[in-house]
GUFIVO-755353 format. One record per residue (C-alpha): chain; x, y, z. Coordinates in Angstrom, 1 decimal, decimal comma. Example, Ala and Ser with C-alpha at 12.3 -4.5 7.8 and 13.67 -1.06 7.14 Angstrom:
// residues 2
balum	c1	c2	c3
A	12,3	-4,5	7,8
A	13,7	-1,1	7,1
//
This chain:
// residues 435
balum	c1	c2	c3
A	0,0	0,0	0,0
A	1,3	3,6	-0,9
A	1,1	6,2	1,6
A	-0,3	9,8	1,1
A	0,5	12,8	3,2
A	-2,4	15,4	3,1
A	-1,3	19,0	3,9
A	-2,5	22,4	5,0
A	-2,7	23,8	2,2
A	-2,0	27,7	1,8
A	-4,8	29,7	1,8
A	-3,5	32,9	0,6
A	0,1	35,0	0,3
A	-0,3	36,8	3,6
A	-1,9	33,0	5,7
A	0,7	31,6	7,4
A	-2,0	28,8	9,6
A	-4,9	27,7	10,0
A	-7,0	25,9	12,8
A	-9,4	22,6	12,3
A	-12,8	23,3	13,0
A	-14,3	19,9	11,9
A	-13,2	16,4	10,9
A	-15,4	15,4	8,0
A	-14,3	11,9	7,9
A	-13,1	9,3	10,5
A	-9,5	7,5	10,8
A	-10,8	3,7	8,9
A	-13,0	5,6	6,7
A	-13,0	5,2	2,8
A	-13,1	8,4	0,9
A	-12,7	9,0	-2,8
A	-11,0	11,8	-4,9
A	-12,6	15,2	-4,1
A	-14,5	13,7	-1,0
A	-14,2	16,8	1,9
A	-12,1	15,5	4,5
A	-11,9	18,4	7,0
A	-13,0	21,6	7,7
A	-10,5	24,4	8,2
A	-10,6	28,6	9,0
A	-8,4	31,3	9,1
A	-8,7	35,0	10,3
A	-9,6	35,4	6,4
A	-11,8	32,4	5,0
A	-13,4	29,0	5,8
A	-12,5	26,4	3,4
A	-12,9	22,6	3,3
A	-9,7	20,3	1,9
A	-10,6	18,1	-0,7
A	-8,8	14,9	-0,7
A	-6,6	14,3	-4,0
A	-6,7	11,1	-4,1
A	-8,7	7,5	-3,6
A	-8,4	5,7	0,0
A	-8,7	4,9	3,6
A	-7,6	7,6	6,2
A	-5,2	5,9	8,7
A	-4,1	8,3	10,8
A	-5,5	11,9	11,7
A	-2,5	14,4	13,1
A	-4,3	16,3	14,9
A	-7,7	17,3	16,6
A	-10,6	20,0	16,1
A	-9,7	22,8	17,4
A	-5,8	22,7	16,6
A	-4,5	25,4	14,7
A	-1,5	24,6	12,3
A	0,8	26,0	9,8
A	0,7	26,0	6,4
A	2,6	22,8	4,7
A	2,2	20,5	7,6
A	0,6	17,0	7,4
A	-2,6	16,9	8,8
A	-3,2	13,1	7,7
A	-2,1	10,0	6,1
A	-4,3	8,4	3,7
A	-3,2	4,5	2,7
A	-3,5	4,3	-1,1
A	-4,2	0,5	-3,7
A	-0,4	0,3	-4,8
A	2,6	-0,5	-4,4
A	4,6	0,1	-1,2
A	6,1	3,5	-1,2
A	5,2	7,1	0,3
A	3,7	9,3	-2,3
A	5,0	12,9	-2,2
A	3,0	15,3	-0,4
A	0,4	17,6	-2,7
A	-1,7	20,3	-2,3
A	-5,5	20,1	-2,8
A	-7,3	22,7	-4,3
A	-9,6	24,3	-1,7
A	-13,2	25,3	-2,3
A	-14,0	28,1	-0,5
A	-16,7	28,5	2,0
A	-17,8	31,0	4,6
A	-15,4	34,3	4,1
A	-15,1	36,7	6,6
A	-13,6	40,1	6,9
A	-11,8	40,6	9,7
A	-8,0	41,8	10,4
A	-7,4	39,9	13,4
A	-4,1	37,1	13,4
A	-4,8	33,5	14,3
A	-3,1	31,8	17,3
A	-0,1	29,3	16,6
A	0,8	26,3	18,2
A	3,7	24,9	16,7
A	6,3	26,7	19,3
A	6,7	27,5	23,0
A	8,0	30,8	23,0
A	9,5	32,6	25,7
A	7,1	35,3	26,4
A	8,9	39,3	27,7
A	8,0	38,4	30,9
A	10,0	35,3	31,6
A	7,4	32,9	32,5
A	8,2	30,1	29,8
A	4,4	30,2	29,4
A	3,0	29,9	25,6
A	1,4	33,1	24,6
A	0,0	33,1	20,7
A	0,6	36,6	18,7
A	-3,5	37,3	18,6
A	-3,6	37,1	22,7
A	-0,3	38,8	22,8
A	-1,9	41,7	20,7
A	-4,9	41,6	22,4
A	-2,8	41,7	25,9
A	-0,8	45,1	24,5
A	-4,0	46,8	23,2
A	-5,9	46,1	26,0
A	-2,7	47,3	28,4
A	-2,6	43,8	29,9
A	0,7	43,4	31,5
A	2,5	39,5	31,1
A	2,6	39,3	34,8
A	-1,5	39,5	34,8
A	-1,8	37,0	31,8
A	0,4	34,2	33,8
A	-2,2	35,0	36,6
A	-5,2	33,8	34,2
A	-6,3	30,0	33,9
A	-6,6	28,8	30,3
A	-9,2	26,4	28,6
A	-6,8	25,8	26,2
A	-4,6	22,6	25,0
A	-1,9	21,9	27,6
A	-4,0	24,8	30,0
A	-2,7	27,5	27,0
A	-4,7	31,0	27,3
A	-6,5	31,6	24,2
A	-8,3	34,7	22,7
A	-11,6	33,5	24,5
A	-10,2	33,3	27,8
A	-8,5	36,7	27,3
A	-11,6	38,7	26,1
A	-13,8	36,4	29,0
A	-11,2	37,8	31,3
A	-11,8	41,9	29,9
A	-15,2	41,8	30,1
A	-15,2	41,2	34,1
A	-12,2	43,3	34,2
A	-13,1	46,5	35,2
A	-14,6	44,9	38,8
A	-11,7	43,2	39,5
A	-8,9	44,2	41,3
A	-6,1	45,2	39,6
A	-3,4	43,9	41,7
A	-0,8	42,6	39,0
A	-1,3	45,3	36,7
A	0,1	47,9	39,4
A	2,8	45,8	40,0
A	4,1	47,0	36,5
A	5,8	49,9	35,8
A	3,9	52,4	33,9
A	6,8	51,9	31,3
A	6,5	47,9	31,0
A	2,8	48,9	29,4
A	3,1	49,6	25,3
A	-0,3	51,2	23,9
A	-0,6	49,7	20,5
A	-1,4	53,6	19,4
A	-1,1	56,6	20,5
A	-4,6	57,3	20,3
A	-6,3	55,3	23,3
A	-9,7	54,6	23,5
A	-11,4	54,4	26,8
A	-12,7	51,1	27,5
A	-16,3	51,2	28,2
A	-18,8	48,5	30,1
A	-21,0	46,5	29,0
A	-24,4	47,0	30,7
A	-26,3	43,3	31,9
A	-29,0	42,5	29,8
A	-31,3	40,1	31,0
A	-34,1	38,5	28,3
A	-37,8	38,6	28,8
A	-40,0	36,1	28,6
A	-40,8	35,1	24,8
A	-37,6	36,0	24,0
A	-35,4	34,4	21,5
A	-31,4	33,9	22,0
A	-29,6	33,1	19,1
A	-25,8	32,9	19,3
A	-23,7	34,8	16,7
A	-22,4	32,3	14,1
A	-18,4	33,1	13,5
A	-18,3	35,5	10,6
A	-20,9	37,5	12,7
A	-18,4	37,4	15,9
A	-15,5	39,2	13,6
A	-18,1	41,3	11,5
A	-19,0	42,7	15,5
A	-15,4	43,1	17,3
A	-13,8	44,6	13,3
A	-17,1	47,6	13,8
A	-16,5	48,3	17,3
A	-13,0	48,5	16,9
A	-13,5	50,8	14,1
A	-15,5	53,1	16,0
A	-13,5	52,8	18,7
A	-9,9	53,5	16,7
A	-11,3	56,3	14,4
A	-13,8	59,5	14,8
A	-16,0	59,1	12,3
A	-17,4	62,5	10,5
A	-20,0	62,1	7,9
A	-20,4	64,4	4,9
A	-23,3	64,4	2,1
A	-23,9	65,5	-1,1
A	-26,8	65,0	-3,4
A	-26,1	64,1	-7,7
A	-27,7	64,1	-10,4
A	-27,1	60,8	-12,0
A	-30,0	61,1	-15,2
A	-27,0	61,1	-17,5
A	-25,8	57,8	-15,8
A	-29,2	56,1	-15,5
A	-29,9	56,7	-19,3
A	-26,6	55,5	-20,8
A	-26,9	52,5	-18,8
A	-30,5	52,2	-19,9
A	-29,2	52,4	-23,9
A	-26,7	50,0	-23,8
A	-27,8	47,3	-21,0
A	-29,5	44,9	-23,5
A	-26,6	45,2	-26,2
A	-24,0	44,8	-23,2
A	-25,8	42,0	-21,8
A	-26,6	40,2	-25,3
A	-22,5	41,0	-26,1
A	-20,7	40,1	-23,2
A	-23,5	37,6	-21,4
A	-23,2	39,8	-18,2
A	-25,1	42,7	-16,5
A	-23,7	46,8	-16,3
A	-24,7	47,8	-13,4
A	-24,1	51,0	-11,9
A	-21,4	50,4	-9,3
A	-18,5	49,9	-12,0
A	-19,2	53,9	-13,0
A	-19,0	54,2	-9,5
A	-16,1	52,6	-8,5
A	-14,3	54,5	-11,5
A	-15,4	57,6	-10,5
A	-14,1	56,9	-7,1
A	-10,9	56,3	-8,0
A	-10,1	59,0	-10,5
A	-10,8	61,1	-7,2
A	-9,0	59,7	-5,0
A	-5,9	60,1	-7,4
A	-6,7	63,4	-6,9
A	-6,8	63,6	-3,2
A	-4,6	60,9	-2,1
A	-5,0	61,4	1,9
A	-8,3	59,9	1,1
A	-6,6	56,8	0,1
A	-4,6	56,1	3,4
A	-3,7	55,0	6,7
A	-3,0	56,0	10,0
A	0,0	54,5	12,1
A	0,0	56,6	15,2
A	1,1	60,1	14,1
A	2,2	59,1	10,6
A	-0,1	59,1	7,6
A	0,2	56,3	5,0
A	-0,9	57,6	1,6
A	-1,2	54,1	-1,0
A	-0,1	54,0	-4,1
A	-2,6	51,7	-5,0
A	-6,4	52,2	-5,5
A	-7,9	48,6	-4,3
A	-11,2	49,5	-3,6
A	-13,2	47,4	-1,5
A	-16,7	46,4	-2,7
A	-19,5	45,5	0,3
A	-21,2	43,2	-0,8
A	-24,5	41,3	1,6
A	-24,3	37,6	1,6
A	-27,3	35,3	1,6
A	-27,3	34,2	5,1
A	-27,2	38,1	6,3
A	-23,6	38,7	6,4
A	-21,2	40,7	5,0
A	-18,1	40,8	3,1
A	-15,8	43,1	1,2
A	-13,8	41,5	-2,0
A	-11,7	44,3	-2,9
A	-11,0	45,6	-7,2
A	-7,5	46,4	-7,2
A	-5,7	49,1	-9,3
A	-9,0	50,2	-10,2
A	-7,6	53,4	-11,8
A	-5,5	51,3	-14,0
A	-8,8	49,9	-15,6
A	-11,2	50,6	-17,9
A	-15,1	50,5	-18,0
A	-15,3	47,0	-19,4
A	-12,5	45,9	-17,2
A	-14,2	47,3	-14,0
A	-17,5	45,7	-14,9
A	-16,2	42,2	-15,3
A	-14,4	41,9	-12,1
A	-17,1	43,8	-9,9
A	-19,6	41,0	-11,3
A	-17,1	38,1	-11,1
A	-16,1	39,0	-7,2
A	-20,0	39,9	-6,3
A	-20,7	36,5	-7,6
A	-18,3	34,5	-6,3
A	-18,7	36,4	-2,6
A	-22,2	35,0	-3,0
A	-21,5	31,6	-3,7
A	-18,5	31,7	-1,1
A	-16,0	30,9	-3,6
A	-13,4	34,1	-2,6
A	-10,2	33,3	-2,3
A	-8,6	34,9	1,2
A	-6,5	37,3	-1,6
A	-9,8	38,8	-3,0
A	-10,7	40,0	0,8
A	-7,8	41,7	1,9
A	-5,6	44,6	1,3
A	-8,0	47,1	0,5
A	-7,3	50,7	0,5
A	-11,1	52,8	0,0
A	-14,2	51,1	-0,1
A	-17,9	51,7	-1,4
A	-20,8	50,2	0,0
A	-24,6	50,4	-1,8
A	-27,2	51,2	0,2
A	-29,1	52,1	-2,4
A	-29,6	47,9	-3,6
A	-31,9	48,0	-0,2
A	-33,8	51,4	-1,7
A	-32,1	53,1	1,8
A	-31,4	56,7	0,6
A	-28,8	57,3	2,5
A	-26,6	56,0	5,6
A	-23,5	56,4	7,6
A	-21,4	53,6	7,3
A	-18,7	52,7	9,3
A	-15,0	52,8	8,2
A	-13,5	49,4	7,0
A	-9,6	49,3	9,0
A	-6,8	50,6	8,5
A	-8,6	52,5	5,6
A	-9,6	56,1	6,4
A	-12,8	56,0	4,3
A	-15,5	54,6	2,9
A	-17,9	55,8	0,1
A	-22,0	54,7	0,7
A	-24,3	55,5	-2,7
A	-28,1	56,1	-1,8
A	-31,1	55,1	-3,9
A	-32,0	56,9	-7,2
A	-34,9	58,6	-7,3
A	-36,6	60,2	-9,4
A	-37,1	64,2	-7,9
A	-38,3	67,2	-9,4
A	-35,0	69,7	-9,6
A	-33,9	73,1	-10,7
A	-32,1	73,1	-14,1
A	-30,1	76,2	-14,6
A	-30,2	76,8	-18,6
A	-29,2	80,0	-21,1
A	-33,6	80,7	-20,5
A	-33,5	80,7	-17,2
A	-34,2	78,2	-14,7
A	-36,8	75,4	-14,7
A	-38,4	72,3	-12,7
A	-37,6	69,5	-14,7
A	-37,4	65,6	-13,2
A	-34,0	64,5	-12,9
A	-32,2	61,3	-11,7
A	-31,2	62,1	-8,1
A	-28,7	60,2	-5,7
A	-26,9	61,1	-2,3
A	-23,4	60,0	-1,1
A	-22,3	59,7	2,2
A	-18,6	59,8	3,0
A	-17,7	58,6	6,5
A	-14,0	59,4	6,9
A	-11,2	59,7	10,0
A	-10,9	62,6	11,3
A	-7,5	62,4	12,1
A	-6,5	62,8	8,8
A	-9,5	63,7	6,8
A	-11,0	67,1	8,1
A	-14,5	68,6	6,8
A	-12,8	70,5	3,8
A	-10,6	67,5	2,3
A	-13,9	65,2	3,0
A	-16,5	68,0	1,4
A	-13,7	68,8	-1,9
A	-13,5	64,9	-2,2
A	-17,2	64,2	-2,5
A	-17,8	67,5	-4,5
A	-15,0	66,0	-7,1
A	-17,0	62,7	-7,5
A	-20,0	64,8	-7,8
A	-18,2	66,4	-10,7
A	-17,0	63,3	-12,5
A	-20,7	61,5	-11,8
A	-22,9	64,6	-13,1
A	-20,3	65,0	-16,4
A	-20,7	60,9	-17,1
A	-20,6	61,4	-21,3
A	-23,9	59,9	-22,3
A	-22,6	58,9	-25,4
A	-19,4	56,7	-24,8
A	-19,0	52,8	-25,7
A	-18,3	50,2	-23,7
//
């Protein structure tokens, strides 16, 4: 019998693990090429690993709930042939529930010495938790862990925070105000929870685990940046009737819908090239001002979530280019086939509250951008033309924009020229161009 060494597989440039949320077949069991063996998720994207091959799993590695790196075997499946060890392969993974969140996933491949010289095993994501929290080491060693081997994990950690502020903070002023590193220099107070207690009739249902990171990735944005909102109303009739002209040749053509967020998205970015501190990030007091226009593209999932597949170097793309991949990624975000490199490194993104018929809505910055772009309903509205007569009442096409941006680095007047810009580009859309 030949044996087969199934790996982790890697899940994307910037996933380095990945931890086993369910075994989907049992050590003695048959499975056949493609069959889903085991569950997996990262801080990016759920995925199941397919097996490459025709056997009987003889030995599982290791147990739900483990996280591991990328390239290790995770099982041995005993092959019909001749007696040798095949070489190691990597399946293919099929996607399943993506996620956005930013947060790094524990490791437990090595004991590391943690800075305060307990020997205990501290992952990086309760390590970062510990230093943005203000958590000294000397606390953490005092805390019991539900862990493997008693290891501290996030849940204990954030279990821990939440009765924090009642405790007594012994081991904390034990440490030198120095031994404390904020992870920025611009602290937000932690707040308590109030105690809710249900009535009677109602229903508890427990956040699933996209919806756990949707909730800690908004409150951390609120928490991180202050959020200013600015609007601005556009007349979009130009827009509305070019797309109404060519949406049945486009369709017929190129066997795909135009939709309205490609113009958009294009609009978006031939502003931000214009007012790059827009397009950027804060790292305590420095601005970082991207090169690169990714824009990130909100998009609602069947079961109620969210998720954010991001169009990169969208200013170095045309119309037709644009459309494509904002159809491909919507498509694939709803059938959860996104690859973890499709959800990440976004720099701006654009949200449509208008596909709900919401006319407008402050949404909520996507971290560590500094912005993010919502587009309202269109409506039609009477409005006032200005023309070489005079002015008249005429109905027009009419949208609002809502630009929620950080006010560390975006102030009123660089938020206000930004969406007057866009207004600009949107209202002089040429209702004559090909696509």
């Amino acid at each position: 019998m030949a044996t087969f060494e199934l790996i982790m597989p890697k899940l994307g440039e910037s996933v380095i693990e990945a931890t086993i949320t369910r075994w989907l077949k049992a050590e003695g069991e048959q499975v056949n090429e493609d069959d889903a063996i085991v569950e997996i998720a990262t801080d990016k994207v759920d995925s199941e690993i397919p097996s490459p091959v025709e056997g009987k799993i003889i030995k599982r590695l290791y147990n739900e709930g483990d996280v591991v790196a990328v390239g290790k075997v995770i099982a041995f499946i005993e092959m019909e042939g001749e007696e040798e060890e095949a070489p190691a392969a990597a399946p293919v993974i099929a996607s399943a529930e993506p996620v956005v969140a930013t947060a790094a996933v524990e490791t437990v491949e090595t004991v590391v010495e943690n800075e305060a010289g307990s020997g205990r095993f501290y992952s990086p994501l309760v390590k970062n938790i510990a230093r943005k929290e203000n958590i000294p080491f000397k606390e953490l060693d005092k805390l019991t862990g539900s862990g493997k081997e008693g290891r501290l994990t996030k849940d204990d950690v954030l279990a821990y925070l939440a009765n924090r502020g009642s405790a007594p903070m012994v081991a904390a002023q034990a440490v030198a105000p120095a031994a404390v590193a904020p992870v920025s220099k611009f602290a937000a107070p932690r707040t308590e929870v109030p105690a809710l207690v249900s009535a009677a009739g109602d229903t508890i249902v427990e956040m699933d685990r996209m919806r756990r990171l949707i909730a800690d990735h908004m409150v951390m944005s609120k928490q991180v940046s202050p959020h200013v909102t600015s609007f601005i109303d556009v007349d979009v009739t130009n827009i509305v009737n070019w797309r109404n002209k060519v949406k049945d040749s486009f369709q017929k053509r190129e066997n795909q819908k135009i939709t309205y967020t490609p113009i958009f998205f294009e609009a978006a970015a031939k502003a931000l090239r214009e007012y790059p501190q827009v397009n950027a990030s804060v790292d305590g007091y420095h601005m970082i001002l991207r090169k690169n226009i990714h824009i990130g593209m909100a998009t609602a999932l069947p079961n109620g979530n969210l998720i954010v597949p991001v169009i990169t170097n969208v200013d170095e793309k045309n119309l037709l280019g644009i459309t494509k991949n904002v159809n491909d990624l919507a498509a694939r975000a709803r059938a959860n086939k996104l690859q973890p490199d499709e959800i990440q490194g976004g720099t701006f993104t654009i949200t449509n509250f208008g596909s709900f018929d919401s006319l407008t809505g402050t949404p909520i910055i996507n971290q560590p951008q500094v912005a993010i772009l919502a587009v309202g309903a269109i409506r039609k509205q009477p409005a006032v033309i200005e023309t070489e007569y005079g002015d008249v009442i005429a109905i027009r096409h009419i949208m609002i924009l809502s630009l929620a941006y950080d006010h560390r680095i975006v102030d009123g007047a660089l938020g206000g020229m930004y969406l007057k810009r866009l207004k600009e580009l949107l209202e002089g859309f040429d209702p004559q161009r090909e696509i």
